[in-house]
C-alpha positions in Angstrom: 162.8 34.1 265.9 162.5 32.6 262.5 164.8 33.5 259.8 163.9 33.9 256.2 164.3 35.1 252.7 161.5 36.9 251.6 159.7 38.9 248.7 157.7 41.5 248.1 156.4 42.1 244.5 154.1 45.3 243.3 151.5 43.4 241.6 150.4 46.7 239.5 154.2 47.3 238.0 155.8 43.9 239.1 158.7 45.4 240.6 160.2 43.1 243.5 162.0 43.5 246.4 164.1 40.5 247.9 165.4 40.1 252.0 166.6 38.8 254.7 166.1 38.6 258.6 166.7 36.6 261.4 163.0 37.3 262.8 160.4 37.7 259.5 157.4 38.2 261.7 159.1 41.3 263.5 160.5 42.3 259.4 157.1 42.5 258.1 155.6 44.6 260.4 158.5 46.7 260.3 157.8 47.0 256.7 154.0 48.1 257.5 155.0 50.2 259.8 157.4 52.2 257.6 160.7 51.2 260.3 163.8 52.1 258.4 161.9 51.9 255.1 163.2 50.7 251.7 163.3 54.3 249.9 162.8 53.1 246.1 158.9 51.3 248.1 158.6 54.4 250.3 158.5 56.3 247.3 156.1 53.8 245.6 153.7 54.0 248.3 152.6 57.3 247.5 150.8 55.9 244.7 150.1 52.8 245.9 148.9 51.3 248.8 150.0 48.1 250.6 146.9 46.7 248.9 148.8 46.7 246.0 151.5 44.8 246.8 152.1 40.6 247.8 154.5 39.3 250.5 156.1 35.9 249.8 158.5 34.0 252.4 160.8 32.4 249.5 163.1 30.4 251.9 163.1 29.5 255.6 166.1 29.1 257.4 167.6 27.3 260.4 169.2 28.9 263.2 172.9 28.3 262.2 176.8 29.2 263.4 177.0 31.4 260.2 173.5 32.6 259.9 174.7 36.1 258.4 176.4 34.7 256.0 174.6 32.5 255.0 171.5 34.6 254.7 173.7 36.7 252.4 174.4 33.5 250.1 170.9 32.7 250.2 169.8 36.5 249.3 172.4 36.8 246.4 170.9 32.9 245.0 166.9 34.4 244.7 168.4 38.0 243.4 170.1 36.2 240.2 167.8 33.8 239.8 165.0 36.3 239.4 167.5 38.5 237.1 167.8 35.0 234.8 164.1 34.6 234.4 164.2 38.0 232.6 163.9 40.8 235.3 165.9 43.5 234.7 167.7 45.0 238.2 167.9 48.3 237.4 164.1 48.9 236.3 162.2 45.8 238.1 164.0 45.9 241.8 163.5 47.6 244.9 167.1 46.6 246.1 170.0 48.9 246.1 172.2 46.2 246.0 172.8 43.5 243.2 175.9 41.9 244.3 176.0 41.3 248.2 179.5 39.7 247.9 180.7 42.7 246.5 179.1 45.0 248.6 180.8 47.3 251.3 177.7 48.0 253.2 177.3 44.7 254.8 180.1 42.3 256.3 179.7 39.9 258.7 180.7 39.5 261.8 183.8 37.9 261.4 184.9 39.7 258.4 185.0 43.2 260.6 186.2 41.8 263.1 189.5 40.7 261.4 189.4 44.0 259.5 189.5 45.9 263.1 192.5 43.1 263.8 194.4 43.7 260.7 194.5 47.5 261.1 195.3 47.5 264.9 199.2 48.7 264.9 199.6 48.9 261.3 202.3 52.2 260.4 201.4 54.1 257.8 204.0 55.3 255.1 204.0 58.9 254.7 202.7 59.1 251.3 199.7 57.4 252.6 198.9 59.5 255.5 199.4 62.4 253.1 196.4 61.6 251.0 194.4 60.6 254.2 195.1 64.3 255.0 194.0 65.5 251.3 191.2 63.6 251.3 189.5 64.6 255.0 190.6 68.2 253.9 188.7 67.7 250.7 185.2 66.3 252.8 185.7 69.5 255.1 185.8 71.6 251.8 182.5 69.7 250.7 180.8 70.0 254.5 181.7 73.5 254.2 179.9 74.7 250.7 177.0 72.7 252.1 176.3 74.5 255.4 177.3 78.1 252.8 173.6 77.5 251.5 172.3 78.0 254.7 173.9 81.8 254.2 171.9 84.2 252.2 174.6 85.7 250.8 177.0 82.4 250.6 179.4 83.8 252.1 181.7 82.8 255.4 181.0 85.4 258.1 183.7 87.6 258.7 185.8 87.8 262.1 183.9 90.8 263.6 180.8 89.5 262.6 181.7 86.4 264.7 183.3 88.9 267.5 179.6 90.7 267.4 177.8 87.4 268.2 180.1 86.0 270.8 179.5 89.3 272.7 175.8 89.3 272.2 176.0 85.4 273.6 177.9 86.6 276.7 175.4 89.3 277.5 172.5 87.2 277.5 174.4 84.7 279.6 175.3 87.7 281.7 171.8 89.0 282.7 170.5 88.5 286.2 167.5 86.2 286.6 164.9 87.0 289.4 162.9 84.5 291.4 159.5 84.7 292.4 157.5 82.7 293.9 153.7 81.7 292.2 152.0 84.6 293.7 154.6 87.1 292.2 156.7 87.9 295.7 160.2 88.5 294.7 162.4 86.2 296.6 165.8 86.0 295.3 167.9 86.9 292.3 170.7 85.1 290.6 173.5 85.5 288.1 173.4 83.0 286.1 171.0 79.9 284.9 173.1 77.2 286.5 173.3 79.7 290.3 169.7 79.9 289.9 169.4 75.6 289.7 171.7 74.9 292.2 169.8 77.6 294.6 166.6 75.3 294.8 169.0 71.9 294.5 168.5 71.0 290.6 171.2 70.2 288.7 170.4 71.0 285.2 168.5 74.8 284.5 166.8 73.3 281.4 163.0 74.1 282.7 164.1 77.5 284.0 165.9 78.6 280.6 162.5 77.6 279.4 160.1 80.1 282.0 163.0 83.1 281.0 162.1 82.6 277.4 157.8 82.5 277.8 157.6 78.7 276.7 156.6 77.8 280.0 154.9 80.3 283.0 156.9 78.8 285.9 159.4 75.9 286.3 160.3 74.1 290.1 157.4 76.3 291.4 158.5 79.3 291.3 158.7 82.0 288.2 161.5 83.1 286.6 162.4 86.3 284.4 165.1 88.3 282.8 166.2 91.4 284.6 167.1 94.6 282.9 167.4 98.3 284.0 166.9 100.2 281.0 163.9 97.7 279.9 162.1 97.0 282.7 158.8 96.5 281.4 159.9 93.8 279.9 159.4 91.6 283.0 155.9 90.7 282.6 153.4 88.9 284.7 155.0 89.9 288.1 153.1 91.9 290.5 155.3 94.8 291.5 154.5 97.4 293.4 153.6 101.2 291.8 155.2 104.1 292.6 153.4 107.5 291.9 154.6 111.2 292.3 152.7 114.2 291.8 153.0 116.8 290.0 155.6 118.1 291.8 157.3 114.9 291.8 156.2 114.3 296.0 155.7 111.2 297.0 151.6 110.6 296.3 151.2 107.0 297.4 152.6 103.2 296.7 150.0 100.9 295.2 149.8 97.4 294.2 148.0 97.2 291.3 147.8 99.5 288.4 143.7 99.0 289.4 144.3 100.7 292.6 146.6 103.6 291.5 144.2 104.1 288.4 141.1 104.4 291.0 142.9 106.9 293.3 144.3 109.1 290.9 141.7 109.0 288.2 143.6 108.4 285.4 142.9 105.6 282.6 144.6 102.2 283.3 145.8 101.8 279.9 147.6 105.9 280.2 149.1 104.5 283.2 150.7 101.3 281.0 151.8 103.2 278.9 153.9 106.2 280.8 155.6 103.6 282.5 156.6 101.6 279.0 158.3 105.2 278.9 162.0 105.3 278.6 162.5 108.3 280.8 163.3 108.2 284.5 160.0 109.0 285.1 157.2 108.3 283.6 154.2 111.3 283.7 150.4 110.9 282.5 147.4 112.7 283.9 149.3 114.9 286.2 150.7 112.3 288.3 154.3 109.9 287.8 153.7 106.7 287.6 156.9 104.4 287.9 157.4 100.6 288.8 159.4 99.7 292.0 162.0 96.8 290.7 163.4 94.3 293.5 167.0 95.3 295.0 169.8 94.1 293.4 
């Protein structure tokens, strides 16, 4: 690794950026590259290319007991030195930061570390905890009107609105899950997400929350869906077995595919979707019931 002060200078508006690093070889490419980018150049780059701009090692420096401070010393020396030969910081610099001395964004390693001893059993009057307390409350306050925007109305949400939610929350997490293997033969059903993991030895339900919600068609080989009585429908992409009645609501015959009830009974396959997306008990078209037969619970 070879340490350095270095430049880089827009040669279209001559604005310049000076720094530092321990490894200049692994700093320029992480400059190419756009790794933890300088915003005022990131936002030059959308005009310009990196075409437009030169890169200038201005000072290598030897591996050293106080390298970080040192670099900082070295950093600060090109900065005012550029500022004396006329450059203005404000409107001819990348940097963010004119005095490094001054600067409570970087410290060395020493200087935090006698910081961190300083503070360790230090009492704190009253009056001083006091306006540590007004002055979190205050960044709560702040942190607060920020996340309001997110709210149509910028409002808070009221208690039973919150109520309403954490109910809605518990019944999903309520509702049983059914397991099937690839060819669609039911083969177990579970209560929760986590009962359903630890049923085939997995210990985080990840993948599985991921089949129950379409993302993915099966997870651990096997399928998983949602199971609900009043919308049974719902539960897609599972063969189960069709009941259908007659007229007279007898027992006609059990079939496996809506194919196969559709070719016996004579009625269209899409009539016989759609009485059994029907909300009634039973679900009539044609002259005959049609109604699906859902796993035991």
């Amino acid at each position: 690794m070879i340490a350095a002060i270095y430049l880089i200078e827009n040669k279209i508006n001559n604005k310049v950026y000076i720094g530092q690093t321990i490894n200049i070889i692994s700093r320029l490419s992480a400059h190419l590259k756009q790794k933890k980018p300088n915003k005022n150049i990131s936002n030059d780059l959308k005009y310009y290319d990196w075409s437009s701009y030169r890169f200038e090692v201005l000072e290598f420096i030897n591996n050293r007991n106080d390298i970080s401070e040192y670099l900082n010393k070295r950093e600060q020396y090109y900065i005012d030195k550029y500022i004396r030969d006329g450059y203005s910081f404000d409107k001819q610099f990348y940097n963010a930061i004119k005095n490094i001395k001054n600067s409570k964004y970087k410290f060395t390693t020493d200087h935090r570390y006698n910081m961190s001893l300083s503070a360790k059993g230090k009492i704190l009057s009253k009056e001083h905890r006091e306006n540590l307390s007004k002055a979190a409350k205050k960044e709560y306050e702040n942190s607060s009107n920020t996340l309001r925007l997110y709210n149509k109305d910028k409002k808070y949400r009221s208690v039973e609105h919150r109520k309403k939610v954490s109910i809605g929350i518990r019944k999903v997490m309520s509702i049983k899950i059914l397991q099937y293997d690839l060819d669609g033969n039911f083969m177990n059903i579970h209560n929760t997400q986590i009962e359903a993991a630890n049923s085939i030895n997995i210990k985080k339900s990840y993948s599985i929350n991921k089949c129950l919600k379409g993302i993915s068609k099966q997870a651990y080989g096997y399928i998983w869906k949602y199971y609900s009585n009043n919308y049974s429908h719902k539960i897609k992409g599972i063969r189960r077995k069709i009941r259908v009645l007659d007229y007279d609501k007898h027992k006609f015959g059990i079939f496996n595919t809506v194919y196969d009830a559709s070719v016996t009974t004579g009625v269209d396959q899409n009539q016989i979707y759609h009485a059994m997306r029907k909300s009634s008990k039973y679900h009539y078209s044609g002259g005959y019931y049609f109604t699906y037969i859902e796993p035991p619970l």
